[in-house]
C-alpha positions, 0 to 999 in steps of 0.5 A: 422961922422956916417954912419948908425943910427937906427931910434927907433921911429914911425910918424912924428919924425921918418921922420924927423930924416931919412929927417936930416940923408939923408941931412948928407949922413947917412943911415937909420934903420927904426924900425917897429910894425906890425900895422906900416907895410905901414908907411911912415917912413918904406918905406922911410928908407934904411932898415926897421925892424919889432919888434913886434906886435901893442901895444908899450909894445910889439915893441917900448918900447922893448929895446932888440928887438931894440937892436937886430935889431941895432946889425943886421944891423951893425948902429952906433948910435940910434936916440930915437926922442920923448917919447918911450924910449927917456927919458930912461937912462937905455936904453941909457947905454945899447947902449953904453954897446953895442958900439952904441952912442945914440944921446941925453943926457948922462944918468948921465944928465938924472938921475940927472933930472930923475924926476920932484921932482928931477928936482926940487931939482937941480932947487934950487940948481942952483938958480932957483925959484920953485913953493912951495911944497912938497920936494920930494914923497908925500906917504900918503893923510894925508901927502898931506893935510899938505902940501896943509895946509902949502902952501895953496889952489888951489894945483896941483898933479903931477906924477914925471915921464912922461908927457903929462898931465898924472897923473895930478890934481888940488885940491881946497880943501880937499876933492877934493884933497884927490881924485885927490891924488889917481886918479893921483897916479892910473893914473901915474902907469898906463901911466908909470909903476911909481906912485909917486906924489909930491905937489907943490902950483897951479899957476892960469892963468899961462903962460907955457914958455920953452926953447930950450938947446943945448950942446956939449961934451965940456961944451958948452951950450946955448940956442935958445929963448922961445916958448909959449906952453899956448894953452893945453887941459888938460895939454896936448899942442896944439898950440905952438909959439914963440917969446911968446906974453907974453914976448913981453909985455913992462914991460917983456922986462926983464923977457926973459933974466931972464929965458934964464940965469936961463935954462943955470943955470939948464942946466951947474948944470945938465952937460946937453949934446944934445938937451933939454928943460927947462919948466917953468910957468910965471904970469902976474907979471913977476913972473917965476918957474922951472917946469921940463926939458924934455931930448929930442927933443920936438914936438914943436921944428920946430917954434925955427927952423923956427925962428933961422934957425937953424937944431936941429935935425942935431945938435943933430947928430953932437953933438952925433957924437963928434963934437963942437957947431959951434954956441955961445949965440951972434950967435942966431938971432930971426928973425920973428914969428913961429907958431905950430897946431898939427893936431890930428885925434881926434872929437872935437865935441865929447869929442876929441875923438880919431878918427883911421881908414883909410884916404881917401882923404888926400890934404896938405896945401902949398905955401910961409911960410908953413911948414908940418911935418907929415907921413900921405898920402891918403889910409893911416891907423891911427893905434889905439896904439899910440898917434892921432897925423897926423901931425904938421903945422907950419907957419912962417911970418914976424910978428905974424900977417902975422904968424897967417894968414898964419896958417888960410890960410893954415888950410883953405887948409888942407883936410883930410877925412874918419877921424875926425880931430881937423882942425876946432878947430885949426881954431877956436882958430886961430880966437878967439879975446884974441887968436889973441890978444896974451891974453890967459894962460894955461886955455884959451882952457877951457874957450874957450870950455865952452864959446859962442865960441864953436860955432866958431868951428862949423863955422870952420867945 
């Protein structure tokens, strides 16, 4: 087992490492921007390193500096949590270049699924329906208009690296796809150093359904059950739950055993090790697509936690450390319902926008079935580099309905001031009637904001 692992991430995920690492009895390395000086994650780890000014192109995304410091402090291993350099192969042979295990896939996997476009390739070769579209780059608009005139319209644009709905357009003619072509290109080089874009045919009303993966050194894989991430603004998620309502349907009794074998498919065709998630899009008609895989652990993943009581986090280490799955497929239980809100420190009433600055008052929800990920106290200052996330809250209940109250109840309780947060609109969805009914797709926020329900946020403020 490890003695000492550098934590090379900020917020929430870097505390929920160093939490994992403390129940293991390993020690931790916190690693530190100059604008992270008073986080949370900082003054609870054993050591604590600076690595550089605000911006993360300056600290968290500056391998050697990383580097330097793990060599430093003498660690055995390097936790990249989520987003940064979580995704780099190159950074994950570097660490092991320099005799430190990064915990997460080997780079080989990573390389194989480097991209959406290769994703997609290695999606066909598994057996696995993928959405109609472009084989690989798309270079030129002419060359997308054939596409679009081959597959037909509405279309989506899409940046082959990164995420977060970066990069990302639907087009529903020419002209609107020969602007998205290049605002999505624009918008990929400068979220990821990468602009390439692939096409592939637009699904309307999608349901967005992934898969938790597991797998060991030794060719062991298995899977831990879906999550719904459907609620998203802008291709960007907001509210996560599983089981999905969506595959609780009758006539889906099937649909959720088909997309479990076919995330293993992609995974055991990938050579996939460590902790993951296989991404697809599903329609009403049971119908389901490749979308990509995310090699890391995902901000949602605490409702699969809740829901199979099983540390993914602490699987992550174990695995990276050389140690076997304890667990097989017959040995994953559903039991109950989880649900995730990320609590933002943004202005839904202004175009969401960001919202940094200095918490005043800070007061967490609690009680039976309520959990809070987050690196947020009273006097704390939200840096304007990063991502506004302040924290995730997740409720667990015996069914989606005890699930769902449980969440109101514990919103209801959440009071943060000297920031504007996206608490009242987390409310609002949690009382909208199609949301509580489990009806909704990937456009429900848009249709939510546009519509007479907007008005439900300001009775939630």
């Amino acid at each position: 087992m490890f003695e000492k692992i550098l934590v090379a991430n900020r917020g929430e995920i870097a505390m929920r490492v160093i939490r994992a690492c403390r129940e293991l009895n390993i020690k931790t390395v916190a690693v530190y921007s100059k604008a992270d000086a008073n986080s949370m994650h900082v003054q609870v780890a054993d050591e604590a390193i600076c690595i550089g000014d605000g911006p993360s192109s300056d600290s968290y995304l500056r391998i050697d500096r990383i580097i330097s410091a793990a060599e430093i402090t003498d660690v055995d291993a390097i936790h990249p949590g989520y987003g940064f350099l979580s995704e780099n192969a190159h950074f994950a042979d570097v660490c092991e270049s320099c005799n430190i295990r990064f915990i997460g896939p080997r780079s080989a996997a990573m390389n194989a699924l480097h991209d959406k476009a290769l994703s997609r390739n290695l999606a066909k070769k598994a057996g696995v329906p993928t959405p109609p579209g472009s084989d690989g780059l798309v270079e030129s608009e002419q060359e997308a208009q054939a596409i679009a005139k081959r597959i037909g319209y509405p279309v989506m644009i899409k940046a082959v690296a990164g995420g977060g709905g970066r990069g990302m357009r639907v087009a529903h003619n020419d002209i609107s796809l020969v602007k998205g072509y290049h605002t999505a290109r624009t918008e990929a080089e400068k979220a990821f150093g990468n602009s390439g874009v692939y096409i592939e045919k637009f699904i309307e009303n999608p349901h967005h359904i992934e898969y938790q993966i597991l797998g060991d050194n030794r060719g062991n894989i298995i899977h831990l059950g879906e999550r719904d991430c459907s609620i998203q603004r802008r291709n960007q998620k907001l509210i996560e739950e599983t089981p999905s309502p969506l595959l609780d349907r009758k006539e889906m009794k099937d649909l959720r055993k088909k997309m479990g074998k076919a995330a293993l498919r992609i995974a055991e065709t990938a050579h996939y090790t460590n902790a993951g998630t296989v991404e697809f899009i599903a329609d009403d008609q049971g119908n389901f697509y490749f979308l990509e895989v995310n090699k890391r652990i995902q901000v949602e993943h605490p409702i699969t936690e809740e829901v199979t009581g099983i540390d993914l986090v602490r699987q992550q280490i174990l695995i990276a450390a050389g140690e076997k799955l304890s667990i097989s497929q017959s040995d994953v239980a559903v039991r109950g319902h989880s649900i995730e809100v990320r609590i933002n420190a943004e202005d839904p009433f202004n175009d969401f926008r960001p919202s940094p600055g200095r918490i005043e008052m800070y007061y967490p929800p609690g009680g039976g079935g309520v959990r809070l990920d987050s690196h947020a106290y009273a006097g704390y200052t939200i840096p304007p580099y990063y991502d506004s996330m302040i924290g995730k809250l997740i409720t667990w209940g015996r069914d989606r309905t005890e699930a769902m109250n449980r969440m109101s109840r514990a919103l209801s309780e959440y009071m943060i001031t000297g920031v504007k947060t996206t608490i009242p609109f987390d409310l609002a969805i949690l009382q909208d009637p199609d949301f509580r009914r489990g009806q909704y797709s990937t456009n429900f926020v848009e249709r939510f904001l546009g519509g007479a329900r907007r008005e439900l946020i300001q009775e939630s403020a």
